[in-house]
C-alpha positions in Angstrom: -8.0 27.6 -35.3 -11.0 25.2 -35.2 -14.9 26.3 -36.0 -15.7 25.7 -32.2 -12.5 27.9 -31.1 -13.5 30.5 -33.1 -17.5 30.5 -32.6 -16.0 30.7 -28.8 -14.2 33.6 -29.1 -17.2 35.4 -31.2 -19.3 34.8 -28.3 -16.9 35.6 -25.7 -16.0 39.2 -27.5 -20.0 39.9 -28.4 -20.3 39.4 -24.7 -17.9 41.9 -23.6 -19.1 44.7 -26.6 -22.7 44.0 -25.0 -21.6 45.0 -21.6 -18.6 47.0 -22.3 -19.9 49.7 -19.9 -20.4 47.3 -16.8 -16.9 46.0 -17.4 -15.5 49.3 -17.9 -17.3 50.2 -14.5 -16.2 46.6 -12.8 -12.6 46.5 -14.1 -11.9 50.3 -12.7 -13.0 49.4 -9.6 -10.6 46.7 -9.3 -7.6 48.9 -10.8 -8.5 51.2 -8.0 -8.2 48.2 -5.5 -4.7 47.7 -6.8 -3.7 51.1 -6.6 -5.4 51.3 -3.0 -2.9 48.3 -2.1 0.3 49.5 -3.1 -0.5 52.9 -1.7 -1.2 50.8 1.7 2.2 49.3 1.4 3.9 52.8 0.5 2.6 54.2 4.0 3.2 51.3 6.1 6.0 51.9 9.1 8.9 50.5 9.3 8.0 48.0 11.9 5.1 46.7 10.3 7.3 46.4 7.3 9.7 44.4 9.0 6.9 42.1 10.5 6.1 41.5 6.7 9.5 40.9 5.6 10.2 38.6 8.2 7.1 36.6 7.3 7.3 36.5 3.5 11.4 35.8 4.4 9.9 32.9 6.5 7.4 32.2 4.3 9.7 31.8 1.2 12.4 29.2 3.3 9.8 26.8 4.3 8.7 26.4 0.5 12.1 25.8 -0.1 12.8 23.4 2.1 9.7 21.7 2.2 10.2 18.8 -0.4 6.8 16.4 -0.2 4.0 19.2 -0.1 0.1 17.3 0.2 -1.0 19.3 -3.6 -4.4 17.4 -3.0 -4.8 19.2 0.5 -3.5 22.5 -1.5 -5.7 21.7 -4.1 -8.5 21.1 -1.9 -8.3 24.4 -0.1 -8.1 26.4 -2.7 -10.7 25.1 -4.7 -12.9 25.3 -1.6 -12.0 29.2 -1.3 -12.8 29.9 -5.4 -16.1 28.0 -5.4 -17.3 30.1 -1.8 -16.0 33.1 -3.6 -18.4 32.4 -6.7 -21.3 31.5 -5.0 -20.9 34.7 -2.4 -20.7 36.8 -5.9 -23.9 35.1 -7.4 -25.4 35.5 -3.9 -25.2 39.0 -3.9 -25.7 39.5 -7.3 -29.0 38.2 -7.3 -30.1 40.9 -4.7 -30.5 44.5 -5.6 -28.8 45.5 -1.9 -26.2 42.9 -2.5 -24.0 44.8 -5.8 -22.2 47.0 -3.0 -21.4 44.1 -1.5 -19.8 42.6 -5.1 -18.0 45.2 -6.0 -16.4 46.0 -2.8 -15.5 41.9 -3.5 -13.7 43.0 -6.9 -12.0 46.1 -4.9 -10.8 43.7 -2.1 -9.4 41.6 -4.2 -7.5 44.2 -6.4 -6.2 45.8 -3.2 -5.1 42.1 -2.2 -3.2 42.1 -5.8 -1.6 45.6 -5.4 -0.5 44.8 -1.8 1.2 41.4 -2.8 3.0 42.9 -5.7 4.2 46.5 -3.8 5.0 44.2 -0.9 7.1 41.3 -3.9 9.1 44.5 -5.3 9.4 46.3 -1.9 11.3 43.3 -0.2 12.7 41.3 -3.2 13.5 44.6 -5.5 12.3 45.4 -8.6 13.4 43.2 -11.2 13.2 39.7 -8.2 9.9 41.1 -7.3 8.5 41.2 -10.4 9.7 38.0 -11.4 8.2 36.2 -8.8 5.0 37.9 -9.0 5.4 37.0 -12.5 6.1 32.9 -11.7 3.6 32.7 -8.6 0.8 35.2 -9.8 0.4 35.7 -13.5 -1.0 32.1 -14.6 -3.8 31.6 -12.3 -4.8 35.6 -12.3 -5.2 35.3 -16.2 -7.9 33.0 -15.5 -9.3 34.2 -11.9 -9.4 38.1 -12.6 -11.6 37.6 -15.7 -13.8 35.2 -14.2 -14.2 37.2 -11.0 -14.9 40.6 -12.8 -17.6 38.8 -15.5 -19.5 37.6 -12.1 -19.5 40.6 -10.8 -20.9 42.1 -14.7 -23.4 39.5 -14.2 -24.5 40.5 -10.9 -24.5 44.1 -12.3 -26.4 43.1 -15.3 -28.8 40.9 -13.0 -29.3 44.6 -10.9 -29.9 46.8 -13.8 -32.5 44.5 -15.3 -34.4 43.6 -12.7 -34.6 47.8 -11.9 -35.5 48.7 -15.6 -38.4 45.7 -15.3 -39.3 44.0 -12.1 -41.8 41.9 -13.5 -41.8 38.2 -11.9 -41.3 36.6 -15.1 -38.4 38.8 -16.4 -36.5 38.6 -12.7 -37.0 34.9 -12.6 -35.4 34.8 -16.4 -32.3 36.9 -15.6 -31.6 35.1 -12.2 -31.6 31.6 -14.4 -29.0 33.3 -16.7 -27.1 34.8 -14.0 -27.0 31.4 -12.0 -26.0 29.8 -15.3 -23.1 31.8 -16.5 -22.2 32.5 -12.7 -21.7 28.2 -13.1 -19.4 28.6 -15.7 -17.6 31.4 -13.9 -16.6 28.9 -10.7 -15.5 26.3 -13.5 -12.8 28.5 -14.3 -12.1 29.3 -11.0 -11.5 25.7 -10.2 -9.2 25.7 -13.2 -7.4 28.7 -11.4 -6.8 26.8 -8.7 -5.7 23.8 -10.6 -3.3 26.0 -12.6 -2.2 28.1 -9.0 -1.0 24.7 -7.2 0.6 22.9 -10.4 2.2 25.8 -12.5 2.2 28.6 -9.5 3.0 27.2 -6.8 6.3 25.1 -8.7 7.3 28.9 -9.8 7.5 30.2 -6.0 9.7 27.1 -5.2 11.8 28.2 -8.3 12.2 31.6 -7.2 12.5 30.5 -3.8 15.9 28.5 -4.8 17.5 31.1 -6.7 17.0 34.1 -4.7 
């Protein structure tokens, strides 16, 4: 491992031990997203279930059958998408009335996680379902979910220091860091999307074929 890996890492880790509680805070709201969204899928009726199926069934045989796919107009898209959903959660997190707003964010999208997976495992079975939520999920959330819980940290942060000291110069200080790492946040969301059309979106065509 190279000096600038590991001085990366060091200030990565000191990051999270410095705002362990906000994370802690940020990452259980999200968990309870997830569990929100399979518990939606759980209690659905069987004829919105069959709606889903039919979709996802539908869904899953165009992929397959689609050979020349426009990745720069997938690219594009979702690109687009990550980089609105940064600047909505530096947005927000630059106003005190706004954190509500980011963590129901974090909670959507952990109920939008659940809810894909219940829904995978529900239709597909356990072991299919897993495996494609495993191909078409796991690369891109590796880097998204990090990046979209340390903006909403941020935000948090942002909200807890401009409450402890309002003072012009100290709120003008922590929006400039905020707005800076929130920056670096929707680079790695762009990576996401990179890594969701090349690596992701190759894995649901996979799964698609063998299924």
């Amino acid at each position: 491992m190279s000096e600038k890996t590991k001085k990366i890492k060091n200030i990565i880790k000191q990051h999270i031990l410095n705002n362990s509680r906000e994370y802690i805070i940020v990452t259980l709201i999200f968990i309870i997203g997830i569990f929100l969204g399979v518990l939606f899928v759980n209690n659905i009726n069987e004829t919105q279930k069959s709606d889903v199926t039919t979709y996802f069934n539908s869904f899953l045989e165009k992929t397959k059958n689609t050979e020349n796919i426009d990745r720069l107009e997938l690219i594009k898209t979702s690109i687009i998408q990550n980089v609105l959903l940064a600047i909505t959660l530096w947005f927000f997190g630059t106003t005190v009335i706004g954190i509500p707003i980011v963590f129901g964010i974090v909670l959507y999208r952990g109920f939008c996680l659940g809810y894909t997976i219940a829904i995978c495992t529900s239709i597909m079975g356990l072991s299919k379902g897993l495996l494609f939520v495993i191909l078409s999920l796991l690369f891109q959330n590796i880097i998204f979910i990090p990046a979209i819980l340390a903006l909403a940290v941020s935000g948090f942060k942002l909200y807890k220091s401009i409450v402890k000291d309002n003072r012009r110069e100290n709120v003008k200080l922590e929006v400039v860091r905020h707005t800076m790492f929130s920056v670096i946040m929707m680079l790695l969301l762009i990576i996401a999307s990179l890594v969701e059309i090349f690596i992701s979106f190759n894995g649901i065509k996979y799964i698609s074929v063998i299924i």
